[in-house]
C-alpha positions in Angstrom: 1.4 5.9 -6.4 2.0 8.0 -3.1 3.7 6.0 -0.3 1.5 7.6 3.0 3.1 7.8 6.4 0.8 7.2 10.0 -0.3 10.5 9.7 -1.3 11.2 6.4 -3.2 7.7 6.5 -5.0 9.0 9.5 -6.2 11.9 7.7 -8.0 9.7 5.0 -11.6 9.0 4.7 -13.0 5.6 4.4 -13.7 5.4 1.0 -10.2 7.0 0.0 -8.4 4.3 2.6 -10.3 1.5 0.5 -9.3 2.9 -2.9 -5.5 3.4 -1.6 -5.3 0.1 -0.3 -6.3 -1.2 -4.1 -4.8 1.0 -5.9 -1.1 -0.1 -3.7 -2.4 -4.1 -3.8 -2.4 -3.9 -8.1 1.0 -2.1 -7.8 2.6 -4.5 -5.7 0.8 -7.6 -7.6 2.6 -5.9 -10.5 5.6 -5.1 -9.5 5.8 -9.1 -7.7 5.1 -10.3 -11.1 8.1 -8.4 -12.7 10.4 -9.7 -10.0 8.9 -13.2 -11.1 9.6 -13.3 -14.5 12.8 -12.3 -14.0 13.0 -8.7 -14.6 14.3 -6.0 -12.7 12.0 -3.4 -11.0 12.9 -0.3 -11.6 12.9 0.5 -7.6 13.9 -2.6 -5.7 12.7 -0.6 -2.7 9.2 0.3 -3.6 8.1 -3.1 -2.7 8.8 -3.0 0.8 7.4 0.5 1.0 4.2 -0.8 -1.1 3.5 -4.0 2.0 4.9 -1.4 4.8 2.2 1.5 3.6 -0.6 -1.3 2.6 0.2 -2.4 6.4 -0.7 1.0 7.4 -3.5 1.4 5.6 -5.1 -2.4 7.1 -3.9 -1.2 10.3 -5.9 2.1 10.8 -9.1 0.7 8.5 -8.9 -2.0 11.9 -8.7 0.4 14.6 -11.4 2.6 13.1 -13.7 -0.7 13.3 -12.8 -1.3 16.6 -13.2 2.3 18.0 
């Protein structure tokens, strides 16, 4: 899964921001569940990226509704 920056989340249509954000929201509920049962992830960083782009994502879906 792609990790988007401001920009290229601004250049998204609705529908693809809705898919993005669930496709990233599995990924990180699978990747949380790794850490849980005590694995390893294979990229300790990819979960921060995951919430931070997920964050993006939310954050231009609410300024499109508010526009």
């Amino acid at each position: 899964m792609a990790i988007f920056r401001a920009q290229e989340v601004k250049q998204l249509s609705d529908t693809e921001l809705l898919e993005q954000e669930q496709k990233l929201s599995l990924e990180l509920l699978q990747e949380r569940g790794k850490v849980s049962a005590g694995g390893a992830t294979e990229n300790p960083g990819r979960i921060r990226e995951v919430k931070r782009t997920i964050a993006r994502i939310k954050t231009e879906k609410n300024a499109r509704r508010n526009a």
